[in-house]
C-alpha positions, 0 to 999 in steps of 0.5 A: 782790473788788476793791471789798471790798479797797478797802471794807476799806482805806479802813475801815482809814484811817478807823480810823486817822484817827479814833484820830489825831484822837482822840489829837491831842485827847487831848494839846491837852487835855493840853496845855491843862491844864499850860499852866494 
């Protein structure tokens, strides 16, 4: 039970990270396309 619980958080964390990553790419390229 516990390892599910701790499979399950550190699916969650992953997810969130990745969705940071991707919005953090997201606005340098946003970023990127004003500055030229």
């Amino acid at each position: 039970m516990i390892k599910i619980r701790l499979k399950r958080c550190s699916k969650k964390q992953l997810g969130t990270q990745l969705t940071e990553t991707v919005h953090g790419i997201f606005l340098q390229k946003l970023i990127v396309l004003n500055a030229l």
